[in-house]
CHARMM internal coordinates of N, CA and C (Angstrom, degrees):
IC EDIT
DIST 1 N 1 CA 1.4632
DIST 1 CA 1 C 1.5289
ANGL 1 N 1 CA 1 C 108.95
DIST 1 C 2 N 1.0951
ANGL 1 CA 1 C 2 N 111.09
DIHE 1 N 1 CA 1 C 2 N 112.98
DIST 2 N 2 CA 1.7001
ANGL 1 C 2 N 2 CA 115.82
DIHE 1 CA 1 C 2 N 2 CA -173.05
DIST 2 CA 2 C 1.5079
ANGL 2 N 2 CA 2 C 124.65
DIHE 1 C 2 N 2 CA 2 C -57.13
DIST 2 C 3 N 2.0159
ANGL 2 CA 2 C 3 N 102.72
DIHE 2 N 2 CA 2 C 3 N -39.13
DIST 3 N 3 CA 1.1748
ANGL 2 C 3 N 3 CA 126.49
DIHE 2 CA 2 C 3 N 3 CA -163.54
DIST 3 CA 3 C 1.8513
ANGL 3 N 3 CA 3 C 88.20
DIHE 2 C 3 N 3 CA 3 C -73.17
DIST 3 C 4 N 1.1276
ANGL 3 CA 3 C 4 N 150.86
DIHE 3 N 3 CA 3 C 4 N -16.11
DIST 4 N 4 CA 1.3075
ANGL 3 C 4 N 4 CA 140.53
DIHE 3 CA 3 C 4 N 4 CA -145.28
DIST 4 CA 4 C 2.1010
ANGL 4 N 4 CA 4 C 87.47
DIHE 3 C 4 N 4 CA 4 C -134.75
DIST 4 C 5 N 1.2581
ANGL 4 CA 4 C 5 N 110.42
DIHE 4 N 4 CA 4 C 5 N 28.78
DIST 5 N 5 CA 1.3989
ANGL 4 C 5 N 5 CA 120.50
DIHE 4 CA 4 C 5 N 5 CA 172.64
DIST 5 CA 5 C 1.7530
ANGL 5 N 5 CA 5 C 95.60
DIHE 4 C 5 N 5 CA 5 C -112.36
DIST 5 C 6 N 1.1928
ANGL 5 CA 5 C 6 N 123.20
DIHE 5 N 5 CA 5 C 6 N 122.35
DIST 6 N 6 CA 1.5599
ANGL 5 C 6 N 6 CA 138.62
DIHE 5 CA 5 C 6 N 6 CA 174.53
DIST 6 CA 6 C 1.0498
ANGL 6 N 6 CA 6 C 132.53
DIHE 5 C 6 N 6 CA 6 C -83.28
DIST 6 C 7 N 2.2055
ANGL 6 CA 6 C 7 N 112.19
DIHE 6 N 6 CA 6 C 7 N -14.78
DIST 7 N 7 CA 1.2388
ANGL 6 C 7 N 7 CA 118.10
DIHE 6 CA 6 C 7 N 7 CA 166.14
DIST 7 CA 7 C 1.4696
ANGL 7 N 7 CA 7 C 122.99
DIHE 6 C 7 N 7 CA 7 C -54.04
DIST 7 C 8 N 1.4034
ANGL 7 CA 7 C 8 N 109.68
DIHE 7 N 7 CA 7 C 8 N -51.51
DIST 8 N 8 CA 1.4287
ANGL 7 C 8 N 8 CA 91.68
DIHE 7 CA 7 C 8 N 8 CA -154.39
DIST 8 CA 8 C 1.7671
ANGL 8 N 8 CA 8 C 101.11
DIHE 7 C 8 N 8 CA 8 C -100.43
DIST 8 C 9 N 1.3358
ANGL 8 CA 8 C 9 N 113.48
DIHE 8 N 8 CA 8 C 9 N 11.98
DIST 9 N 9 CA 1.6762
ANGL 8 C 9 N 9 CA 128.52
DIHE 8 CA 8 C 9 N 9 CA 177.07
DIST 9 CA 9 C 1.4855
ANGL 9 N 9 CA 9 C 92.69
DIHE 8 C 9 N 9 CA 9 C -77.75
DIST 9 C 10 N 1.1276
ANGL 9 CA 9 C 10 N 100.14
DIHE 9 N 9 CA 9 C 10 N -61.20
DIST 10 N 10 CA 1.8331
ANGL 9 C 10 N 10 CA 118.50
DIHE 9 CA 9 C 10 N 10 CA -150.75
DIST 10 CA 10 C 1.9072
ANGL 10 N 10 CA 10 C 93.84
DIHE 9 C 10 N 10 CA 10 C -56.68
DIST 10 C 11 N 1.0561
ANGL 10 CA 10 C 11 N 101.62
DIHE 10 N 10 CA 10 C 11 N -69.64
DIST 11 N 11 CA 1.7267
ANGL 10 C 11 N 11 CA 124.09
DIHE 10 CA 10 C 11 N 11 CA 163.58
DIST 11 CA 11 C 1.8957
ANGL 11 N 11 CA 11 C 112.89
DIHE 10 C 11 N 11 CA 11 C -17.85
DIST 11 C 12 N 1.1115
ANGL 11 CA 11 C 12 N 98.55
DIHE 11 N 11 CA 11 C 12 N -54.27
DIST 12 N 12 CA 1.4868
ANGL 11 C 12 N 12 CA 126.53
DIHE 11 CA 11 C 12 N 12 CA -176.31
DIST 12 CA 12 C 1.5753
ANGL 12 N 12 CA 12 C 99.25
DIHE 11 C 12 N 12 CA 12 C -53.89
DIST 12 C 13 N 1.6529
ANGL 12 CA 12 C 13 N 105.60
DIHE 12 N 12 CA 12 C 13 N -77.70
DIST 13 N 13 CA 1.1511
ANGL 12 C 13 N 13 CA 130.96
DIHE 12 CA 12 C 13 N 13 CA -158.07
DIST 13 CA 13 C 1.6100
ANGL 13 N 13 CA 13 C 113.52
DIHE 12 C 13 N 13 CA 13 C -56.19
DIST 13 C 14 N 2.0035
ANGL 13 CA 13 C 14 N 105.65
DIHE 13 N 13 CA 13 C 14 N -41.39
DIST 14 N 14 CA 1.4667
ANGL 13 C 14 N 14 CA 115.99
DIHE 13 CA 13 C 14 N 14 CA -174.06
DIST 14 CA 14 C 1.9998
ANGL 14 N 14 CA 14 C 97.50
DIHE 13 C 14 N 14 CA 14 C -69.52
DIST 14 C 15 N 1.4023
ANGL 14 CA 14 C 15 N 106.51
DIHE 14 N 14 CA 14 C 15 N -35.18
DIST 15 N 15 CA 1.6974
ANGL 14 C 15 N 15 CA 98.35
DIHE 14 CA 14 C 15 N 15 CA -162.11
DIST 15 CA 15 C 1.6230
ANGL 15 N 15 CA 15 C 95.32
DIHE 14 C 15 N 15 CA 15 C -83.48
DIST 15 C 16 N 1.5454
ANGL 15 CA 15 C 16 N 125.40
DIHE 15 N 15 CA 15 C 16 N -9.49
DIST 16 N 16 CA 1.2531
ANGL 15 C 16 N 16 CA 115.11
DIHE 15 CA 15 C 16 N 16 CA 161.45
DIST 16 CA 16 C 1.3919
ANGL 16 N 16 CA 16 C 137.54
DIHE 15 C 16 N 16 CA 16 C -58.68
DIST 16 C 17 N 1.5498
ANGL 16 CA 16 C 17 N 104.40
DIHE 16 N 16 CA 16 C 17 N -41.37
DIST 17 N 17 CA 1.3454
ANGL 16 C 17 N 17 CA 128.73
DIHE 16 CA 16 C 17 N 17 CA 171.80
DIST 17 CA 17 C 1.4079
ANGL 17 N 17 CA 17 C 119.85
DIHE 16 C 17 N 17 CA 17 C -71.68
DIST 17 C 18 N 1.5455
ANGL 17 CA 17 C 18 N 122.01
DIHE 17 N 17 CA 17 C 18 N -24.00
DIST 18 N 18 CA 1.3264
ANGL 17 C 18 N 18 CA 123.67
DIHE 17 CA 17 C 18 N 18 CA -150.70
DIST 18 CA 18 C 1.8059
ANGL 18 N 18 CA 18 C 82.69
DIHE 17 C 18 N 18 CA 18 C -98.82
DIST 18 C 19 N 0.8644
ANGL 18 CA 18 C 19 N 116.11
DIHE 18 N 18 CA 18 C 19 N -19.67
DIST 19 N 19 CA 1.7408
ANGL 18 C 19 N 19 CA 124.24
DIHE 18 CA 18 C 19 N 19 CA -144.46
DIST 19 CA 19 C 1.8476
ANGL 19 N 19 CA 19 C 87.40
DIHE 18 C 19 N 19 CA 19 C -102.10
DIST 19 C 20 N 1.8241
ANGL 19 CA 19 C 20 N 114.41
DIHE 19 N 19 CA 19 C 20 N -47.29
DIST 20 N 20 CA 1.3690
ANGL 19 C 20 N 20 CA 114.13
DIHE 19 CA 19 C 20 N 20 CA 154.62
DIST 20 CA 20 C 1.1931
ANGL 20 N 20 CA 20 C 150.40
DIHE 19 C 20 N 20 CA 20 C -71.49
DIST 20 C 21 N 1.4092
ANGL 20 CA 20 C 21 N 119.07
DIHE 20 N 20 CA 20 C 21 N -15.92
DIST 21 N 21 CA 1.4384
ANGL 20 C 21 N 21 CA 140.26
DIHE 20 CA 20 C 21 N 21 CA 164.66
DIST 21 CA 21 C 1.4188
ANGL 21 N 21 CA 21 C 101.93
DIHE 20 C 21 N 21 CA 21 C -75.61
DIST 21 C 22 N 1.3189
ANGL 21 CA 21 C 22 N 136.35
DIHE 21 N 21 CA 21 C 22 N -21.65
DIST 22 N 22 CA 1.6327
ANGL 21 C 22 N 22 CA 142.02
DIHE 21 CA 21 C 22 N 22 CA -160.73
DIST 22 CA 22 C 2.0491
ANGL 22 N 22 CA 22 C 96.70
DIHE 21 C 22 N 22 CA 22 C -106.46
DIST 22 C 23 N 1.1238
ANGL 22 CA 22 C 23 N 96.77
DIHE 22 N 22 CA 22 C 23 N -67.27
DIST 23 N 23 CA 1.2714
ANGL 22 C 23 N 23 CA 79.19
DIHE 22 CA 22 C 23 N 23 CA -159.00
DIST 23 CA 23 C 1.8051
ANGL 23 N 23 CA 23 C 115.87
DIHE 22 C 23 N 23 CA 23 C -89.61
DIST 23 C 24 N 1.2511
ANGL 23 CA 23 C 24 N 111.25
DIHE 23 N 23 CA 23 C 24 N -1.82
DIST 24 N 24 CA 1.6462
ANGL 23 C 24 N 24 CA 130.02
DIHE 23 CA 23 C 24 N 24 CA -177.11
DIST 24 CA 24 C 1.5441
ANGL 24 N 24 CA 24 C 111.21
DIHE 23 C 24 N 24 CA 24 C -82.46
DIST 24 C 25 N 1.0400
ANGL 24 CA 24 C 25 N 131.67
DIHE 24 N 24 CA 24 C 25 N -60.49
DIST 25 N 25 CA 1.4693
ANGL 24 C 25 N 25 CA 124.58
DIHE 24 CA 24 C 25 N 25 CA 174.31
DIST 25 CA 25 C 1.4039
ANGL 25 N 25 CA 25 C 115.00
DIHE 24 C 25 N 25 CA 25 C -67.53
DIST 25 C 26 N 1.2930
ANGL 25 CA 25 C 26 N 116.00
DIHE 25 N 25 CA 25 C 26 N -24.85
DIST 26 N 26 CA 1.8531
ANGL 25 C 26 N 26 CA 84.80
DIHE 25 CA 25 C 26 N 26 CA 162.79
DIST 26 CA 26 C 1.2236
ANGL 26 N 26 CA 26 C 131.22
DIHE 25 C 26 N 26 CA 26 C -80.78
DIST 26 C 27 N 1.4358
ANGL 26 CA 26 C 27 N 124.36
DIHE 26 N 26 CA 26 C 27 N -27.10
DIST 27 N 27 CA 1.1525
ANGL 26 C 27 N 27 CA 145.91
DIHE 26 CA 26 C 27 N 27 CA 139.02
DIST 27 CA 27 C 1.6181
ANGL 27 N 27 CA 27 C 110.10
DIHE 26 C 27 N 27 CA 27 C -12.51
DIST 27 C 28 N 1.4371
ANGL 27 CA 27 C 28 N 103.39
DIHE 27 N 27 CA 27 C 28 N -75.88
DIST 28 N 28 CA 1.5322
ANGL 27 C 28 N 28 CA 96.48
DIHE 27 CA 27 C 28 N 28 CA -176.63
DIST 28 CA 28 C 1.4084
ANGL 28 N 28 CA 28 C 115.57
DIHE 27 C 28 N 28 CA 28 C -83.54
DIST 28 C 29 N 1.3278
ANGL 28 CA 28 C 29 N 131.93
DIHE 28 N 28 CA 28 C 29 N 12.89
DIST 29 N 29 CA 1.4134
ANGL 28 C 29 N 29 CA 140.32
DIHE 28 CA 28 C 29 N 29 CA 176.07
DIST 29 CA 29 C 1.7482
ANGL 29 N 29 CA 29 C 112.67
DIHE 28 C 29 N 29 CA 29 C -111.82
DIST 29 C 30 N 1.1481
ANGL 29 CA 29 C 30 N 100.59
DIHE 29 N 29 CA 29 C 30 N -0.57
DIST 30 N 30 CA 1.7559
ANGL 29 C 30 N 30 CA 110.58
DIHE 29 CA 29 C 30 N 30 CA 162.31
DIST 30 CA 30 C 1.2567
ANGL 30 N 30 CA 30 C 124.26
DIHE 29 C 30 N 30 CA 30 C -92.35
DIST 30 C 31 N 1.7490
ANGL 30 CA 30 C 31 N 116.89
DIHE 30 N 30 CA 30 C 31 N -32.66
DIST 31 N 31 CA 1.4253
ANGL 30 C 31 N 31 CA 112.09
DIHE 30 CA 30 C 31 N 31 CA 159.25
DIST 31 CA 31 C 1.6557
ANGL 31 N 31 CA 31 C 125.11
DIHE 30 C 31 N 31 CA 31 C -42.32
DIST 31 C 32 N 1.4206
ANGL 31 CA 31 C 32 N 79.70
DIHE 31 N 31 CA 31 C 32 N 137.46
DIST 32 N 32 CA 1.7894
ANGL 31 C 32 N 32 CA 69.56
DIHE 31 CA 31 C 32 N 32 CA 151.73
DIST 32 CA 32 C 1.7369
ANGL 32 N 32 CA 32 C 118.62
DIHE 31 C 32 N 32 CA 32 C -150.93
DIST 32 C 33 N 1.3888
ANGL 32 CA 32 C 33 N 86.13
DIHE 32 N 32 CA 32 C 33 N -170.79
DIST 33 N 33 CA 1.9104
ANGL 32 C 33 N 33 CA 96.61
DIHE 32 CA 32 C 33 N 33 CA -174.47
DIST 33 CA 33 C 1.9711
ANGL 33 N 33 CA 33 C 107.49
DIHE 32 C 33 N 33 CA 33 C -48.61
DIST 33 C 34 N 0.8843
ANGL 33 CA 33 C 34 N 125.12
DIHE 33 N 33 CA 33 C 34 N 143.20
DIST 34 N 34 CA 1.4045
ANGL 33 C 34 N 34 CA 128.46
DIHE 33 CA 33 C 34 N 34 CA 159.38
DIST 34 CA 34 C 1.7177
ANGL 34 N 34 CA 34 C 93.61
DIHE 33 C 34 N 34 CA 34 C -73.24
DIST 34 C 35 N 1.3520
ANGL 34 CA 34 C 35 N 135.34
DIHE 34 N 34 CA 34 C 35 N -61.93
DIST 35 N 35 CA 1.1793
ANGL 34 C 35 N 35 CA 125.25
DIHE 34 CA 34 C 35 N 35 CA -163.49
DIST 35 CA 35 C 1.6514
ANGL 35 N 35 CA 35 C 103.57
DIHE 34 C 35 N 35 CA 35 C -119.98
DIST 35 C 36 N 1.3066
ANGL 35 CA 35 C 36 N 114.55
DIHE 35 N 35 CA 35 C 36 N 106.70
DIST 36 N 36 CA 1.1283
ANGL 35 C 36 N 36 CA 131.08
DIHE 35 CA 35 C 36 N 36 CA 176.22
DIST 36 CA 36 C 1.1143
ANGL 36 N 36 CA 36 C 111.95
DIHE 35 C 36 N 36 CA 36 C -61.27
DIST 36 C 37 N 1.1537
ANGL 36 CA 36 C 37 N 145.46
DIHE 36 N 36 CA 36 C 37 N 128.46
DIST 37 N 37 CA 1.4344
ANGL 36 C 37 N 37 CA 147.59
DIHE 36 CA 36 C 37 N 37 CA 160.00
DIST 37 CA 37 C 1.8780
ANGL 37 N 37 CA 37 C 111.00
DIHE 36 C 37 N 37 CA 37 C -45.91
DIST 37 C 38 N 0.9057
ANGL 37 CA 37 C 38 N 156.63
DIHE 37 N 37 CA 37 C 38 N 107.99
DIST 38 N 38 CA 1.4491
ANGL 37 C 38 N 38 CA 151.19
DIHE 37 CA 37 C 38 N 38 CA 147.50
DIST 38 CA 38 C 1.6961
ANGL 38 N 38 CA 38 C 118.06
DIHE 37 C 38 N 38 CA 38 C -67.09
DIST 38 C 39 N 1.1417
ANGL 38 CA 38 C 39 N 120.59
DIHE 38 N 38 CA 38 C 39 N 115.97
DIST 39 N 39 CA 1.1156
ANGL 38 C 39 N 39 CA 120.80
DIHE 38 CA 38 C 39 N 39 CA 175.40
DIST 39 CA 39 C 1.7206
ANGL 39 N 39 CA 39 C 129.62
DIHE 38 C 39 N 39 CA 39 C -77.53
DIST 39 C 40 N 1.3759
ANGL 39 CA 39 C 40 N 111.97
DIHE 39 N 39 CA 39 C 40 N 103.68
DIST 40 N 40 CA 1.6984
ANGL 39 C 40 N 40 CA 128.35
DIHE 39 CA 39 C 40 N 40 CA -174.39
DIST 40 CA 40 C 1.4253
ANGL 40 N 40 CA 40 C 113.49
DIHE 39 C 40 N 40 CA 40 C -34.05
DIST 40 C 41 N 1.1213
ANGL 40 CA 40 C 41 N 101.84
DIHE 40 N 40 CA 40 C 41 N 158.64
DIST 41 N 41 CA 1.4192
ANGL 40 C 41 N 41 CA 108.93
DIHE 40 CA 40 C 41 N 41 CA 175.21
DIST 41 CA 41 C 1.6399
ANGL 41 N 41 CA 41 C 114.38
DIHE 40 C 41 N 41 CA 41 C -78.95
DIST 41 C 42 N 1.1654
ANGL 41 CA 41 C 42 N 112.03
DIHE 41 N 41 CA 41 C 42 N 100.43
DIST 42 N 42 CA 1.4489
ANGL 41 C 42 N 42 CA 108.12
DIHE 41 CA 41 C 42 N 42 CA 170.85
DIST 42 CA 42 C 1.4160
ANGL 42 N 42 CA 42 C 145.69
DIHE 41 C 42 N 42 CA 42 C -30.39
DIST 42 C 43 N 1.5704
ANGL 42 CA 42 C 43 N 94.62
DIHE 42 N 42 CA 42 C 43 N -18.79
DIST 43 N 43 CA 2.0537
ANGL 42 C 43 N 43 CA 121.86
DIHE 42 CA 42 C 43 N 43 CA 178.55
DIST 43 CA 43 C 1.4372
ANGL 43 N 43 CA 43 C 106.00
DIHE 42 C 43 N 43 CA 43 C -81.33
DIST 43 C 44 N 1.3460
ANGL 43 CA 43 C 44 N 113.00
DIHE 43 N 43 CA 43 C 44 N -11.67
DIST 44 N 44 CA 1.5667
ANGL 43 C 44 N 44 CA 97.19
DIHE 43 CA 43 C 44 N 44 CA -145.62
DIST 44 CA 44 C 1.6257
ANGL 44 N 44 CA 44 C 95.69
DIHE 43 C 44 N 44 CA 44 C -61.36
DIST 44 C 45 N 1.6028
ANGL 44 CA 44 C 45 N 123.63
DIHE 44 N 44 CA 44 C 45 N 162.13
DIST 45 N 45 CA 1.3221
ANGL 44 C 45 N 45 CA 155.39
DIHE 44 CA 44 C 45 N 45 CA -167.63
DIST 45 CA 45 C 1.4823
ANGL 45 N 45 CA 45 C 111.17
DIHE 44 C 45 N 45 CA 45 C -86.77
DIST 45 C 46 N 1.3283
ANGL 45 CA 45 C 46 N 107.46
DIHE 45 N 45 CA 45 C 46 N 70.48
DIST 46 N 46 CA 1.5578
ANGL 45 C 46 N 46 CA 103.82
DIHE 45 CA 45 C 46 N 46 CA -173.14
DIST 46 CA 46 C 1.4467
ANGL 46 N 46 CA 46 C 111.49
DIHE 45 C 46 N 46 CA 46 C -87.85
DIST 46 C 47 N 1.4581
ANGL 46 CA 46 C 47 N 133.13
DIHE 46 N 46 CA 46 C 47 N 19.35
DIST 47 N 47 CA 1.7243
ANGL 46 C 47 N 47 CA 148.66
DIHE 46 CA 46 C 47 N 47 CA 162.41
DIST 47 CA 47 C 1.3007
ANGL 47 N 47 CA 47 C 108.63
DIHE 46 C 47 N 47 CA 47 C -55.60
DIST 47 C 48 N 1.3049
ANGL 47 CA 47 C 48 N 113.34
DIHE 47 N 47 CA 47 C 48 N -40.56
DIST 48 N 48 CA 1.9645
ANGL 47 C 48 N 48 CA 114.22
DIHE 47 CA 47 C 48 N 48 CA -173.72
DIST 48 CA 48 C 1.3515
ANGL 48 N 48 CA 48 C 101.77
DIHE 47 C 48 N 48 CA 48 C -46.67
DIST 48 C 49 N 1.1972
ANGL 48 CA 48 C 49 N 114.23
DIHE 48 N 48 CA 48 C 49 N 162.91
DIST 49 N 49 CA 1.2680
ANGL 48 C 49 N 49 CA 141.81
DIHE 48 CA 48 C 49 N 49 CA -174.25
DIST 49 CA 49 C 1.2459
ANGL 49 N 49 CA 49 C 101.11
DIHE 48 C 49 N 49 CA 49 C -123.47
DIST 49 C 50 N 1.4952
ANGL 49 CA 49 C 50 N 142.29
DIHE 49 N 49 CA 49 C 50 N 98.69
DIST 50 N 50 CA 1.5668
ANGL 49 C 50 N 50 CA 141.78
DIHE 49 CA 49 C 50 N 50 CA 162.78
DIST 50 CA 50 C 1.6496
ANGL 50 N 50 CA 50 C 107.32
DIHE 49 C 50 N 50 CA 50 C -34.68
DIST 50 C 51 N 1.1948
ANGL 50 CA 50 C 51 N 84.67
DIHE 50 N 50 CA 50 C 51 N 141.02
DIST 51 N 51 CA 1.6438
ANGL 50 C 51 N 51 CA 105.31
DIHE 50 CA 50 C 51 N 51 CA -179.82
DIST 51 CA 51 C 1.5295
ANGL 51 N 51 CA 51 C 119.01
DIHE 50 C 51 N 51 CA 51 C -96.33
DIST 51 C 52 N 1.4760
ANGL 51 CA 51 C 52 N 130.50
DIHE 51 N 51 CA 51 C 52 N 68.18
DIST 52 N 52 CA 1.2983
ANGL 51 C 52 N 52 CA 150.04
DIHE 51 CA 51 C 52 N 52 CA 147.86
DIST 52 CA 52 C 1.5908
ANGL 52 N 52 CA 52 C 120.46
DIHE 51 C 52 N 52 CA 52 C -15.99
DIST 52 C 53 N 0.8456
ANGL 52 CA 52 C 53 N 96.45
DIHE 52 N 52 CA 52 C 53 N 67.49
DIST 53 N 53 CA 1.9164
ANGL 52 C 53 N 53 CA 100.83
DIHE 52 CA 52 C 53 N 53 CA 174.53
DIST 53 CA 53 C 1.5685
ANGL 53 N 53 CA 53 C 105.88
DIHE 52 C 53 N 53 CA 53 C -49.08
DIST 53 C 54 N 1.1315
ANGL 53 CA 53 C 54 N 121.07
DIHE 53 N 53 CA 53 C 54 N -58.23
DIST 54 N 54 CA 1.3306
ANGL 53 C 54 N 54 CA 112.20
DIHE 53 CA 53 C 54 N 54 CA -177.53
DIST 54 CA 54 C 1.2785
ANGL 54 N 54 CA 54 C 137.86
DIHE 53 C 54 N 54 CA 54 C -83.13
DIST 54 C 55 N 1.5488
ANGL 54 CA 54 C 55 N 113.86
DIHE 54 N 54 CA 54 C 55 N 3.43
DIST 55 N 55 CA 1.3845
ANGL 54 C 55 N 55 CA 127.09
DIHE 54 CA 54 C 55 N 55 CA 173.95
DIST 55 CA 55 C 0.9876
ANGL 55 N 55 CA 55 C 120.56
DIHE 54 C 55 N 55 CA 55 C -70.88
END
COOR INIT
IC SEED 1 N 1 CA 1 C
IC BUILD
């Protein structure tokens, strides 16, 4: 039974992985965010009192 032979499966399977571990994560590690997060200024003055026009 040919299908229950591991050479040319096994063979298959390692140059599948080697060929996906290589060229797939940089690929998906070159994208990036459309909207980057920027990190705030930690000082900012949160004492103000909003200015309520209609109150």
């Amino acid at each position: 039974m040919p299908q229950l032979n591991p050479t040319p499966w096994l063979m298959i399977l390692l140059f599948s992985w080697m060929v996906f571990l290589t060229f797939v994560p940089p690929k998906i590690l070159a994208h990036t965010l459309p909207n980057e997060s920027v990190p705030q200024d930690s000082k900012t003055d949160l004492a103000h009192s909003w200015n309520w026009p209609w109150y």
